[in-house]
Biopython code that builds the backbone (N, CA, C, O; Angstrom):
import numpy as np
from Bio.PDB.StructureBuilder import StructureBuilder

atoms = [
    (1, "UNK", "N", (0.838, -1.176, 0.000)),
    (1, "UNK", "CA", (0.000, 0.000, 0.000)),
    (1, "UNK", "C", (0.885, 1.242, 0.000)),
    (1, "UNK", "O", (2.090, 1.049, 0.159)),
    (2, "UNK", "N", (0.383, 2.680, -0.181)),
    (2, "UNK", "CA", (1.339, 3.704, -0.400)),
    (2, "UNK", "C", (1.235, 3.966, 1.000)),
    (2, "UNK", "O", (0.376, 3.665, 1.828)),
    (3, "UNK", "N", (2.598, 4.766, 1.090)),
    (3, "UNK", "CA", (3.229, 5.008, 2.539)),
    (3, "UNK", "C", (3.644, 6.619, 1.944)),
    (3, "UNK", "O", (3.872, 7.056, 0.816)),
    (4, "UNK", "N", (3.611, 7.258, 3.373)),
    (4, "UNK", "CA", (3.954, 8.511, 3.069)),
    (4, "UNK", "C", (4.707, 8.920, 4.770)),
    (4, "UNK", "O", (3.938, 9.299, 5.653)),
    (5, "UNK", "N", (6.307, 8.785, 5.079)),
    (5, "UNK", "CA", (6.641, 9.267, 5.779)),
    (5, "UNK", "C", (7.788, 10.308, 5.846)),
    (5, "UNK", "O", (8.872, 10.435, 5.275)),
    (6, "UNK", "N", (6.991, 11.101, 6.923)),
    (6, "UNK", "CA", (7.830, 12.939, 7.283)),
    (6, "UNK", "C", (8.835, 12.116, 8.033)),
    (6, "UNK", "O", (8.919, 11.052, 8.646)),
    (7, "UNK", "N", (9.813, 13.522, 7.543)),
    (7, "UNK", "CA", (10.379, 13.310, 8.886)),
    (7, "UNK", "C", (11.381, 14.445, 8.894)),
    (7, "UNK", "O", (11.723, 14.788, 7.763)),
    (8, "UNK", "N", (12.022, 15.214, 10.053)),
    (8, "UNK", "CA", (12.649, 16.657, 9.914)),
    (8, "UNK", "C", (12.406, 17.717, 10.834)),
    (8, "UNK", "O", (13.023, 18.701, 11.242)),
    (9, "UNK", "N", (10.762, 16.923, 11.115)),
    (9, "UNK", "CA", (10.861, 18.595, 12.072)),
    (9, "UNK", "C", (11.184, 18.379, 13.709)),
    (9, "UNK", "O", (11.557, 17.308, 14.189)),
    (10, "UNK", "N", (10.947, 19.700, 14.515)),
    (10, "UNK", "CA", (11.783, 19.795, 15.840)),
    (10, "UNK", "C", (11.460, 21.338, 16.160)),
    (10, "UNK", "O", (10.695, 22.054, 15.515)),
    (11, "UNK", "N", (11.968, 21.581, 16.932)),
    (11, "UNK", "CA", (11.765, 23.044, 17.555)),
    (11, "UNK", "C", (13.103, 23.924, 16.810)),
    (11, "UNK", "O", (14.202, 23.404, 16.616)),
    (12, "UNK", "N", (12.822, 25.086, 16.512)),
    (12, "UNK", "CA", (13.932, 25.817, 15.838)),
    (12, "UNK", "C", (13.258, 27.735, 16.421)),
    (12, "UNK", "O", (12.120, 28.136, 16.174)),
    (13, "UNK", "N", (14.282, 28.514, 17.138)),
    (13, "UNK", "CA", (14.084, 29.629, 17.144)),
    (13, "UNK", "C", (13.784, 30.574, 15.951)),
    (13, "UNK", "O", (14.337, 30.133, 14.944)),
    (14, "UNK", "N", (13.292, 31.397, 15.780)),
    (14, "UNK", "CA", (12.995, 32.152, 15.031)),
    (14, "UNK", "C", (14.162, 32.777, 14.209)),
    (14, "UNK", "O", (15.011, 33.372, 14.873)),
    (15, "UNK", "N", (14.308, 32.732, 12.991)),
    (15, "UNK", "CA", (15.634, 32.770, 11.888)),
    (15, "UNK", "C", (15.691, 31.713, 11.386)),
    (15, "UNK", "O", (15.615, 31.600, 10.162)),
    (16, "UNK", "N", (15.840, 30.652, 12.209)),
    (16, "UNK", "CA", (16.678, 29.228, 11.672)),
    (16, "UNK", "C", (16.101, 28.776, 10.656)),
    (16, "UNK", "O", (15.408, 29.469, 9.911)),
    (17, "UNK", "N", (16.427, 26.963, 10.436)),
    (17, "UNK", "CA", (15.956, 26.601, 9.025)),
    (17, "UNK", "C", (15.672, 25.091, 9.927)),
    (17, "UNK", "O", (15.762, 24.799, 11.120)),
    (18, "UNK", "N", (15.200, 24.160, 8.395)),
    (18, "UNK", "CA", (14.578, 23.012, 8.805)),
    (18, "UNK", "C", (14.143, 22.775, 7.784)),
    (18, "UNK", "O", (13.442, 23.560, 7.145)),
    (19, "UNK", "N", (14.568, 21.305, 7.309)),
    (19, "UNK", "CA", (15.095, 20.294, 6.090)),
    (19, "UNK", "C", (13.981, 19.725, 6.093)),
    (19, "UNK", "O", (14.302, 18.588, 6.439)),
    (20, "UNK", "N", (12.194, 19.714, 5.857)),
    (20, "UNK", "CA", (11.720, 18.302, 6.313)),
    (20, "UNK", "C", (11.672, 17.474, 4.592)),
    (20, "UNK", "O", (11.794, 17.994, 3.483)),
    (21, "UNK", "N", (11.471, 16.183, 4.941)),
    (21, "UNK", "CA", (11.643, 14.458, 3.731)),
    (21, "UNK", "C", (10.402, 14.397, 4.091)),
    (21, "UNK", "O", (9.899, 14.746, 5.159)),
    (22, "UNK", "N", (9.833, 13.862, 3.002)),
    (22, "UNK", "CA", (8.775, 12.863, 3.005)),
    (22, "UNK", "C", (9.091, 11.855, 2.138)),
    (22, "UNK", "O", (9.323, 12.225, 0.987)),
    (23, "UNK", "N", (9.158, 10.780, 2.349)),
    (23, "UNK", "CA", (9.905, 9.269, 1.794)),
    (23, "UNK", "C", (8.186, 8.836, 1.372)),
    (23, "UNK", "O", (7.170, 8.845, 2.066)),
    (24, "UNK", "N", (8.404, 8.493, 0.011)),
    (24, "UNK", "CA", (7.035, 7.950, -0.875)),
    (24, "UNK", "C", (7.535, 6.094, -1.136)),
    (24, "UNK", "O", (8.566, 5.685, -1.671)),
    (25, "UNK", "N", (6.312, 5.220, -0.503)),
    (25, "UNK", "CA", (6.645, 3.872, -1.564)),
    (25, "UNK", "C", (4.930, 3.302, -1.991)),
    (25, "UNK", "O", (3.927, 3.995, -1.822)),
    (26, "UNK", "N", (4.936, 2.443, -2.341)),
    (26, "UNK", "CA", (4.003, 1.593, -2.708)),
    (26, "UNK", "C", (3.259, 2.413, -4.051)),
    (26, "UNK", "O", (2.096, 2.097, -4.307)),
    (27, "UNK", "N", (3.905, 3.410, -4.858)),
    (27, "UNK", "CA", (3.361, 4.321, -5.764)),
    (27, "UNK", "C", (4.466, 4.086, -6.726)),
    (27, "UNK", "O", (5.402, 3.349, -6.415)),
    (28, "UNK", "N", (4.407, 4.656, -7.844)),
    (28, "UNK", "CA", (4.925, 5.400, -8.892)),
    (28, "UNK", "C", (5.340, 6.744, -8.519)),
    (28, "UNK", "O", (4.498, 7.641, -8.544)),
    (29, "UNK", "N", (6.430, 6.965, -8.208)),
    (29, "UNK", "CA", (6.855, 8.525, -7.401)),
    (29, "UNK", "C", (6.654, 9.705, -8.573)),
    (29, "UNK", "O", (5.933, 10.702, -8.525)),
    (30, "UNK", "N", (7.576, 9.227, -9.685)),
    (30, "UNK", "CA", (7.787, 10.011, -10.522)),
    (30, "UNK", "C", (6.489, 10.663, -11.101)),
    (30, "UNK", "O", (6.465, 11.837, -11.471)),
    (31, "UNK", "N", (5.428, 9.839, -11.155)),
    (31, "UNK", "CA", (4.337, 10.755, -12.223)),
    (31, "UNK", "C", (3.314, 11.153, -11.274)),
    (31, "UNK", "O", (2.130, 11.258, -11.592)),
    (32, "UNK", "N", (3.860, 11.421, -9.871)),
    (32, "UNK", "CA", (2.679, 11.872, -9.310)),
    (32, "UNK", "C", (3.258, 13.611, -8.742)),
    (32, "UNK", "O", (4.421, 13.750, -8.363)),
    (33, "UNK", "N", (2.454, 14.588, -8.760)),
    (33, "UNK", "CA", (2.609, 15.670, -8.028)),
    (33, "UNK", "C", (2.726, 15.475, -6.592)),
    (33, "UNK", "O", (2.087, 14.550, -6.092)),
    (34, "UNK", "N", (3.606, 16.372, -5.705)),
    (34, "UNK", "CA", (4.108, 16.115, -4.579)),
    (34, "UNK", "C", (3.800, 17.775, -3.749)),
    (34, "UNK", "O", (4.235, 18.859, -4.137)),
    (35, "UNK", "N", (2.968, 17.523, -2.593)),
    (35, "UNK", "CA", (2.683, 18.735, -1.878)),
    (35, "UNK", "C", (3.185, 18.487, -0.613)),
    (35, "UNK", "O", (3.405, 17.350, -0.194)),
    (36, "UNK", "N", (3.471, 20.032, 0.334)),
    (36, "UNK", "CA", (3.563, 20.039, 1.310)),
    (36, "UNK", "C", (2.509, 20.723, 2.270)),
    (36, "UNK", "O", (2.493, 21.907, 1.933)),
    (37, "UNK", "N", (1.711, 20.546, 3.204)),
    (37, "UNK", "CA", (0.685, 21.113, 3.366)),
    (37, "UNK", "C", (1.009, 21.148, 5.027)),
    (37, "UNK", "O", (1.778, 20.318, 5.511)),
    (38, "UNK", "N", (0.158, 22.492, 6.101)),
    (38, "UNK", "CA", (0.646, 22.364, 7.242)),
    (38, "UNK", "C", (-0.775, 22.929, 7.982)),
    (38, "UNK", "O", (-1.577, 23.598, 7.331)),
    (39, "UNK", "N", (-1.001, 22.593, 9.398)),
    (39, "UNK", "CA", (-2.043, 22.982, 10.024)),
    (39, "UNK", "C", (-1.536, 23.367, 11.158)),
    (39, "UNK", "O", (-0.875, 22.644, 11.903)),
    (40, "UNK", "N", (-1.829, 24.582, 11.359)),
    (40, "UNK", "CA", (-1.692, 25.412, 13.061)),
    (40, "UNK", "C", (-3.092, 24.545, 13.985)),
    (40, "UNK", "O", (-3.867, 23.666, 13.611)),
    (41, "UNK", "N", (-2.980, 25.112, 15.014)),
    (41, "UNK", "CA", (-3.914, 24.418, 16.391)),
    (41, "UNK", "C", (-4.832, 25.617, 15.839)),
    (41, "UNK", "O", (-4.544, 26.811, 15.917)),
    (42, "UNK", "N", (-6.144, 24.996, 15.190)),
    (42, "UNK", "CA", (-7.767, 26.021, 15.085)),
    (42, "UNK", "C", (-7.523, 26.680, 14.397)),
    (42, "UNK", "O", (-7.968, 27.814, 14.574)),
    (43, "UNK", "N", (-6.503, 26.379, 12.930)),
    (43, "UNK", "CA", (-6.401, 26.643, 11.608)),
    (43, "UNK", "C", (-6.737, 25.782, 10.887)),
    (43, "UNK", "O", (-6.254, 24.652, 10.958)),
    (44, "UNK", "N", (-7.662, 26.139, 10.012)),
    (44, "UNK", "CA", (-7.479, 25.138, 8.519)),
    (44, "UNK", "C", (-6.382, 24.443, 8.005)),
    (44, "UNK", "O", (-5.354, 25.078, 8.240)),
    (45, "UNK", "N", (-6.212, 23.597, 7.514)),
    (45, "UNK", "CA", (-4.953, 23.004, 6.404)),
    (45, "UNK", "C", (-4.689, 23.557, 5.461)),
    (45, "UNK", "O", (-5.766, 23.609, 4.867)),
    (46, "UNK", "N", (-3.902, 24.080, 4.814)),
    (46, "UNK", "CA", (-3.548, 25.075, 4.509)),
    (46, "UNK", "C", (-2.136, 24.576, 3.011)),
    (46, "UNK", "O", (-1.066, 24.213, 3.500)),
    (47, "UNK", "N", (-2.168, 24.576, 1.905)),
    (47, "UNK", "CA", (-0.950, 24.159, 0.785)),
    (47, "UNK", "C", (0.018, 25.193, 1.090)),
    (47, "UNK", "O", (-0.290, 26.321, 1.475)),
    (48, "UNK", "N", (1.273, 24.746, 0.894)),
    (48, "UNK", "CA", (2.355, 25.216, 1.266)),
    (48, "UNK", "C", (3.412, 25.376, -0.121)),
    (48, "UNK", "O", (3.993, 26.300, -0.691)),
    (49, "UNK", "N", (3.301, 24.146, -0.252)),
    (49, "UNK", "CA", (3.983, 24.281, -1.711)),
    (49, "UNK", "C", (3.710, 23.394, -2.216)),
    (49, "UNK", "O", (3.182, 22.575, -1.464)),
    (50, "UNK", "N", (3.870, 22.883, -3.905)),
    (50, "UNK", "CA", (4.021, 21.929, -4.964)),
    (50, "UNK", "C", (4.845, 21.700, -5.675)),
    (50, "UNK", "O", (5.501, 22.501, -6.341)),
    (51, "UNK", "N", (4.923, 20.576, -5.631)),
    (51, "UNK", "CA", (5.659, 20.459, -7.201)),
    (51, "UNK", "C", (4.734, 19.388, -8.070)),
    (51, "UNK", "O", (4.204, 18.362, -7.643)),
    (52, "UNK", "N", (4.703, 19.875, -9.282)),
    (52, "UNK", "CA", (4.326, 18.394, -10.328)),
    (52, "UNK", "C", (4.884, 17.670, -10.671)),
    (52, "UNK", "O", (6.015, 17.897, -10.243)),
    (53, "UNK", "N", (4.890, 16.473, -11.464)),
    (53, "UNK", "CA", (5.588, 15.576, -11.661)),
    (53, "UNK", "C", (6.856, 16.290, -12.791)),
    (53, "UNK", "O", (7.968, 15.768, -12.863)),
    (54, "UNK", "N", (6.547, 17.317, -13.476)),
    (54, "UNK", "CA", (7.213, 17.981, -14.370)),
    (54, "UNK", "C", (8.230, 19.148, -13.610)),
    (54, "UNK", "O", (9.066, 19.800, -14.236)),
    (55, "UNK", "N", (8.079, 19.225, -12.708)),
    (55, "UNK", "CA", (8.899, 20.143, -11.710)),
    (55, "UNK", "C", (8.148, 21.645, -11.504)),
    (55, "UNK", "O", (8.855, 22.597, -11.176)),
    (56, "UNK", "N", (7.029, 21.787, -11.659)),
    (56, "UNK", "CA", (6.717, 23.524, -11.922)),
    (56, "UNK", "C", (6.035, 23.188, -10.165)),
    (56, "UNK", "O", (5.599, 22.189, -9.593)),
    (57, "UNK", "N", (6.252, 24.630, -9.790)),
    (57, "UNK", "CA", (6.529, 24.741, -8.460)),
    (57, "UNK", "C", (5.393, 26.003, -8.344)),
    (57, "UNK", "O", (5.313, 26.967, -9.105)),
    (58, "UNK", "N", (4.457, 25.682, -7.054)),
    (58, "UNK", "CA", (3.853, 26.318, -6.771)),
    (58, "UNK", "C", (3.486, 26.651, -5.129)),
    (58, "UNK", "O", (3.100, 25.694, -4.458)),
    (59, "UNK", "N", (3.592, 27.875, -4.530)),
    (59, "UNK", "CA", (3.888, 28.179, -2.841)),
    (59, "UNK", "C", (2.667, 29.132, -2.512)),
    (59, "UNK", "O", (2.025, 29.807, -3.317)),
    (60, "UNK", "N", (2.538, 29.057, -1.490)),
    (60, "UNK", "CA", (1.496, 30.012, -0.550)),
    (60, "UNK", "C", (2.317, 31.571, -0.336)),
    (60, "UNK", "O", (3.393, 31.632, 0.259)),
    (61, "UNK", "N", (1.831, 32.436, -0.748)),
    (61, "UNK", "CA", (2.408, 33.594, -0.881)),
    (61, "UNK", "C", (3.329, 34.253, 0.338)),
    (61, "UNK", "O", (4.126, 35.190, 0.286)),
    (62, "UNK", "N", (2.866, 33.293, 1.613)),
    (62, "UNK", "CA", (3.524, 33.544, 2.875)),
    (62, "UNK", "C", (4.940, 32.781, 3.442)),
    (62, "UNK", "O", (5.568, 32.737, 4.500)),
    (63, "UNK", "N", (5.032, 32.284, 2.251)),
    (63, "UNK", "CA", (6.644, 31.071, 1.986)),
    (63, "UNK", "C", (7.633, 31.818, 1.222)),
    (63, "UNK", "O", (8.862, 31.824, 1.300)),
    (64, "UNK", "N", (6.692, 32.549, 0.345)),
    (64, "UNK", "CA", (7.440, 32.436, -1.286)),
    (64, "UNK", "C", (9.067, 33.553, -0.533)),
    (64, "UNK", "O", (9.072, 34.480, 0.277)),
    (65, "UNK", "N", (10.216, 32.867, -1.292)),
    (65, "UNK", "CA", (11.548, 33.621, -0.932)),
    (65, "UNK", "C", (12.021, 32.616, 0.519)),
    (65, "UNK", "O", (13.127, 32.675, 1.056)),
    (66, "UNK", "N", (11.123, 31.912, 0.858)),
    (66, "UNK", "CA", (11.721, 31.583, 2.277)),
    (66, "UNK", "C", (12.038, 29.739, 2.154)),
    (66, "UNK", "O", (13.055, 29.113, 2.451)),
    (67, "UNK", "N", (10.933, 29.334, 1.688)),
    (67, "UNK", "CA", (10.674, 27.738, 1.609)),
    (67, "UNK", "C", (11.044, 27.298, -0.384)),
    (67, "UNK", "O", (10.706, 27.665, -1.509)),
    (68, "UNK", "N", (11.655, 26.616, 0.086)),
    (68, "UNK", "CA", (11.871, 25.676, -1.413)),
    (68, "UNK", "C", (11.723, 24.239, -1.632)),
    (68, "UNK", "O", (12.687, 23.482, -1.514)),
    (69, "UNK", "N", (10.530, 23.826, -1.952)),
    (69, "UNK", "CA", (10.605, 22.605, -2.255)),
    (69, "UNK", "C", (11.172, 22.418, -3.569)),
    (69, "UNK", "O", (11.497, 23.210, -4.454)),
    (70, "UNK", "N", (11.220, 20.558, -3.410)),
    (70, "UNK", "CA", (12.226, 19.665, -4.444)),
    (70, "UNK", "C", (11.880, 18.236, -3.878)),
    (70, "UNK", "O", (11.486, 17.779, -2.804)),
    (71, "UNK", "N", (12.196, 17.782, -5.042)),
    (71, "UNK", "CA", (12.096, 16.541, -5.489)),
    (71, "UNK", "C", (12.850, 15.529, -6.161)),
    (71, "UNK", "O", (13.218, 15.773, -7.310)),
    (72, "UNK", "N", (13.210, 14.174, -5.511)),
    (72, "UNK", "CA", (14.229, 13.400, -5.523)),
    (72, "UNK", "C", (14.098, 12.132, -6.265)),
    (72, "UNK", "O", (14.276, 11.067, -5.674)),
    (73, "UNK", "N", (13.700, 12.186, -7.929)),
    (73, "UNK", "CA", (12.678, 10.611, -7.948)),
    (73, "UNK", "C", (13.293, 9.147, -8.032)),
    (73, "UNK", "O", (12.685, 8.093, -8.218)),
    (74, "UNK", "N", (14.472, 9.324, -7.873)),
    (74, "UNK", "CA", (15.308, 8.214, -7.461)),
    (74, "UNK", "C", (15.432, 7.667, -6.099)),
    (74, "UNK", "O", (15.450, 6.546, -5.591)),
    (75, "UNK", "N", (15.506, 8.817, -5.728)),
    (75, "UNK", "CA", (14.919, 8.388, -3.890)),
    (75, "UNK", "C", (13.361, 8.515, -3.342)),
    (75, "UNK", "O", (12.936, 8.576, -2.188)),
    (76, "UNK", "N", (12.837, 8.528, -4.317)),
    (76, "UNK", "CA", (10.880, 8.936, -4.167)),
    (76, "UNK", "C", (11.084, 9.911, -3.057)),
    (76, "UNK", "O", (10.409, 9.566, -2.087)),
    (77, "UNK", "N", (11.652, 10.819, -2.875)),
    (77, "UNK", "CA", (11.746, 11.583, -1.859)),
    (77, "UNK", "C", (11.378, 13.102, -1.456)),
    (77, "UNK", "O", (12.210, 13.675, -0.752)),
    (78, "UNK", "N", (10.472, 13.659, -1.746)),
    (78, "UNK", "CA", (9.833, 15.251, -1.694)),
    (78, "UNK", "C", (10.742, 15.773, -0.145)),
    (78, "UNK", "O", (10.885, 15.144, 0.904)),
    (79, "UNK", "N", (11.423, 17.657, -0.674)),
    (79, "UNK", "CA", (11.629, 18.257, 0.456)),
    (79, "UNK", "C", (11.396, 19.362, 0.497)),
    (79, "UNK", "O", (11.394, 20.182, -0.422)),
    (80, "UNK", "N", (11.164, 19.497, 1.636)),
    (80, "UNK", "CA", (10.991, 20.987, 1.996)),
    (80, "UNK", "C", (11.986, 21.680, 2.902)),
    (80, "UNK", "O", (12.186, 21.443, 4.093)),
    (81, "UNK", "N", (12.703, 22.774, 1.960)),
    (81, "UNK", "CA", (13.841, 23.446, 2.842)),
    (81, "UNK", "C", (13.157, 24.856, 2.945)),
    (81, "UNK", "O", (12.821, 25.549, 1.985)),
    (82, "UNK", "N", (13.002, 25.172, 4.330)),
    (82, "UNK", "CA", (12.437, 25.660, 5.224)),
    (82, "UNK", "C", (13.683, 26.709, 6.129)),
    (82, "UNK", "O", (14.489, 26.117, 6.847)),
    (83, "UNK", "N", (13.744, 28.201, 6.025)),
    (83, "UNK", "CA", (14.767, 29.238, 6.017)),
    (83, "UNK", "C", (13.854, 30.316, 6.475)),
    (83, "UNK", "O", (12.634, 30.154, 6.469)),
    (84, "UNK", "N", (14.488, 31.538, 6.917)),
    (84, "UNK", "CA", (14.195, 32.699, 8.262)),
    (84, "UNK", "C", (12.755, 31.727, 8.494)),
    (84, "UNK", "O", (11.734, 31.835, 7.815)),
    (85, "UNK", "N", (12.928, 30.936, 9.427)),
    (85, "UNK", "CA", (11.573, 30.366, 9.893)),
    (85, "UNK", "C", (11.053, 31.678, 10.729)),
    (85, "UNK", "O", (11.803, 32.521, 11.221)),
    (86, "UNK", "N", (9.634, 31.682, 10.790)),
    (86, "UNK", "CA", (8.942, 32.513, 11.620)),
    (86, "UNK", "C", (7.860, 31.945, 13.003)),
    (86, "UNK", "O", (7.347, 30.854, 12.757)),
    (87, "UNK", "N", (7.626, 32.317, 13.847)),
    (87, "UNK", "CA", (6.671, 31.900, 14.867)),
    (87, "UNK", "C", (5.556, 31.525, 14.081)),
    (87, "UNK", "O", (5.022, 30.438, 14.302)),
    (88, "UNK", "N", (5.157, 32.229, 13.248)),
    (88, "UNK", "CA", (3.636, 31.931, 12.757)),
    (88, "UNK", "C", (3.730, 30.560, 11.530)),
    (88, "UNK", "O", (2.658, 30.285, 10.990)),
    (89, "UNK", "N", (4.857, 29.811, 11.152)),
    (89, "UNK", "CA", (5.540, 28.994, 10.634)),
    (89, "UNK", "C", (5.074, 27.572, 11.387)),
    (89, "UNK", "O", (5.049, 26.429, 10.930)),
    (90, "UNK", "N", (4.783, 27.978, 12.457)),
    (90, "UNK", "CA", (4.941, 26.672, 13.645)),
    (90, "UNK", "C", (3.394, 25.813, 13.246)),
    (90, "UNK", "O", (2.338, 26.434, 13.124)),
    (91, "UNK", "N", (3.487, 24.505, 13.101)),
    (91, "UNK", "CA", (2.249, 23.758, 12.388)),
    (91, "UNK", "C", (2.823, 22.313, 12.521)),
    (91, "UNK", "O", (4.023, 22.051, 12.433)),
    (92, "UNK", "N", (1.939, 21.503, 12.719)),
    (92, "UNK", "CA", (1.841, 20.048, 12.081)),
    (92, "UNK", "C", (2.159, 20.241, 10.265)),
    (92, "UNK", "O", (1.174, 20.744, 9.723)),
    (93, "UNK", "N", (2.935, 20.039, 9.603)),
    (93, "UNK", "CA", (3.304, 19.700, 8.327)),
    (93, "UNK", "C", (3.014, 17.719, 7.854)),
    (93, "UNK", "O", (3.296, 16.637, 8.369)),
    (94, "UNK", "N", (2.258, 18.238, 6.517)),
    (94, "UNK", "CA", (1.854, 16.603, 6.054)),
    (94, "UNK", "C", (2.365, 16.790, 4.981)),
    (94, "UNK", "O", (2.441, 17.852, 4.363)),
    (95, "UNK", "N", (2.926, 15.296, 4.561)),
    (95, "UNK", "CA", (2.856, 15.159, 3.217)),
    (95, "UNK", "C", (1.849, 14.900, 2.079)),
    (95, "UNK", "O", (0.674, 14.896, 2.445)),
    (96, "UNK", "N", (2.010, 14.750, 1.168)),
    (96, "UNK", "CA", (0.209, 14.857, 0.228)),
    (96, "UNK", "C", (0.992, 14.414, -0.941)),
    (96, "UNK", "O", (2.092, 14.829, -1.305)),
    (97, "UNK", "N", (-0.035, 13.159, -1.671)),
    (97, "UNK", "CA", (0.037, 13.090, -3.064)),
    (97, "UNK", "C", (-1.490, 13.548, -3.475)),
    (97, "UNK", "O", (-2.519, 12.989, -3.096)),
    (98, "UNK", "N", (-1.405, 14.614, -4.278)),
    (98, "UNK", "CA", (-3.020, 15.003, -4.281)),
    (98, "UNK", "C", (-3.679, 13.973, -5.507)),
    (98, "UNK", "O", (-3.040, 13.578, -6.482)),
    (99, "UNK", "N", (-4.649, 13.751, -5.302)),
    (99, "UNK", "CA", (-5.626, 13.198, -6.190)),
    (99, "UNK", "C", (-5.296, 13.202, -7.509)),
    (99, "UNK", "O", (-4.595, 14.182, -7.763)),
    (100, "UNK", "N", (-5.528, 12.453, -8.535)),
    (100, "UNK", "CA", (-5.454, 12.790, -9.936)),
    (100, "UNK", "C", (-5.903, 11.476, -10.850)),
    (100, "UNK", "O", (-6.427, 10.590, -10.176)),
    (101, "UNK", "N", (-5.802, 11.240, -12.072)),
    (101, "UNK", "CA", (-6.715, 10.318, -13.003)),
    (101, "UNK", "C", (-6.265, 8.658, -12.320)),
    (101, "UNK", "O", (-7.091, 7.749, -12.410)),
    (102, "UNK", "N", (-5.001, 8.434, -11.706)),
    (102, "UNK", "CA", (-4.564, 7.238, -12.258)),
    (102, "UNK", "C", (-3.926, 7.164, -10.274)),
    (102, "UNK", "O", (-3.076, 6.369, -9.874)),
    (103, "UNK", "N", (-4.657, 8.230, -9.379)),
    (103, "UNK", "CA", (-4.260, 7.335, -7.955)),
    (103, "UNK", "C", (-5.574, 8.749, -6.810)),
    (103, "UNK", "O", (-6.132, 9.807, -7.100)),
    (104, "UNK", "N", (-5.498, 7.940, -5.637)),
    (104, "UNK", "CA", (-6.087, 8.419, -4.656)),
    (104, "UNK", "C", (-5.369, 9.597, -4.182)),
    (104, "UNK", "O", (-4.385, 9.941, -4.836)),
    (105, "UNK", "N", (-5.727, 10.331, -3.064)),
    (105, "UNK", "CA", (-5.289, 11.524, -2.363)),
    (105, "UNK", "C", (-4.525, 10.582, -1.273)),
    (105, "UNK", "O", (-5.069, 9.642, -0.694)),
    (106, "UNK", "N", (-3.260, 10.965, -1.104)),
    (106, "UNK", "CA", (-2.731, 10.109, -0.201)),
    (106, "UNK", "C", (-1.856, 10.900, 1.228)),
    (106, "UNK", "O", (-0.947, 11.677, 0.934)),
    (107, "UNK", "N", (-2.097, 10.720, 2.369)),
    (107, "UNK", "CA", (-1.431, 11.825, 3.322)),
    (107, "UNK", "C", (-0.339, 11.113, 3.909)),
    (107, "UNK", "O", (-0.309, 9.905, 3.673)),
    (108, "UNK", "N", (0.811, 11.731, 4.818)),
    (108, "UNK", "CA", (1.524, 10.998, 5.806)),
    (108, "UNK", "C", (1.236, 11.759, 6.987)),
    (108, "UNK", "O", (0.600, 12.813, 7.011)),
    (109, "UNK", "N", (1.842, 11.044, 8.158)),
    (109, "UNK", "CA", (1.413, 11.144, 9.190)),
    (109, "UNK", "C", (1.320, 12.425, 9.940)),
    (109, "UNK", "O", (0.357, 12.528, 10.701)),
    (110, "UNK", "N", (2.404, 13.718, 9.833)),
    (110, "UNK", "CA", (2.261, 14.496, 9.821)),
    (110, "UNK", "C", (3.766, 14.814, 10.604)),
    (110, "UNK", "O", (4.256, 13.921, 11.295)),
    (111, "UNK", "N", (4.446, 16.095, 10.459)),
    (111, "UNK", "CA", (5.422, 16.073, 11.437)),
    (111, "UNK", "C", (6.039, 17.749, 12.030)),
    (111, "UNK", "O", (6.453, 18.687, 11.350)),
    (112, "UNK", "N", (5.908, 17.649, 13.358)),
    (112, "UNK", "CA", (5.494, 18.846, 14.280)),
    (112, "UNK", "C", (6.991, 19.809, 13.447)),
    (112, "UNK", "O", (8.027, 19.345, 12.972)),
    (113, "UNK", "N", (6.645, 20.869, 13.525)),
    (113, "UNK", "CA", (7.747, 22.661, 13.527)),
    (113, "UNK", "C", (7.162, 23.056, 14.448)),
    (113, "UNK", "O", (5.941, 22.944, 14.553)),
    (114, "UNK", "N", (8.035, 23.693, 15.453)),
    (114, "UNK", "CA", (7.942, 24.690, 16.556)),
    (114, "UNK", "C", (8.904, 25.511, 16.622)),
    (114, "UNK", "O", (9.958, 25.380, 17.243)),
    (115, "UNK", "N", (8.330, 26.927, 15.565)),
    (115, "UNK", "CA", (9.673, 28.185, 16.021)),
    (115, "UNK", "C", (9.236, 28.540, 17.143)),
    (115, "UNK", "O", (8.173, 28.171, 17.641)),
    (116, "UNK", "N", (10.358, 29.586, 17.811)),
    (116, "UNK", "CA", (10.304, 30.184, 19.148)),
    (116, "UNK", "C", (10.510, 31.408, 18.673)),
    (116, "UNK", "O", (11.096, 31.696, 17.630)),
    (117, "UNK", "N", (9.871, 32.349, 19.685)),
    (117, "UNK", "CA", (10.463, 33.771, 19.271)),
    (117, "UNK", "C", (11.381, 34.430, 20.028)),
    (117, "UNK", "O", (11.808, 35.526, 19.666)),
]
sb = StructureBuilder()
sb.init_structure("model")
sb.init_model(0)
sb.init_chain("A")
sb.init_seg("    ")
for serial, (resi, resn, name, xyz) in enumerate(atoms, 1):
    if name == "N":
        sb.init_residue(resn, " ", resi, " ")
    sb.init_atom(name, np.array(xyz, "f"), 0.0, 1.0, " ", f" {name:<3s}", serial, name[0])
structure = sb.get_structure()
């Protein structure tokens, strides 16, 4: 079955950075689009960034300059490099294969950021 595990985050003061992986199996890595998506405590879920299977890259206007995702399809591996982190940054982060003709919406488990200020 497809598996989707984070892994990366931790507590980081306000400036710092933070590498998170999401490791993809039981799929076809390559032809699927790869998101990063994050939820504050009594926030919505919220897209963070994309990539498609073609590489075009798409961010939440409150990332853009700060967060860069990428994609590894030899290692089925989606990342998110994560720079001047901010307090309001701080969220449960999931991984996501979103929906499309030829597979399901698929999540991983989720994995905590906590900036400090």
């Amino acid at each position: 079955q497809v598996q989707l595990v984070e892994s990366g985050g931790g507590l980081v003061q306000a400036g710092g950075s933070l590498r998170l992986s999401c490791a993809a199996s039981g799929i076809t890595f390559s032809i699927n689009a790869m998101g990063w998506y994050r939820q504050a405590p009594g926030k919505q879920r919220e897209l963070v960034a994309r990539i498609s299977s073609a590489g075009t890259i798409t961010y939440v206007d409150s990332v853009k300059g700060r967060f860069t995702i990428s994609r590894d399809n030899a290692k089925n591996t989606v990342y998110l490099q994560m720079n001047s982190l901010k307090p309001e940054d701080t969220a449960v982060y999931y991984c996501n294969i979103p929906r499309s003709p030829w597979t399901s919406d698929y999540w991983g488990q989720g994995t905590q950021v906590t900036v400090s200020s």
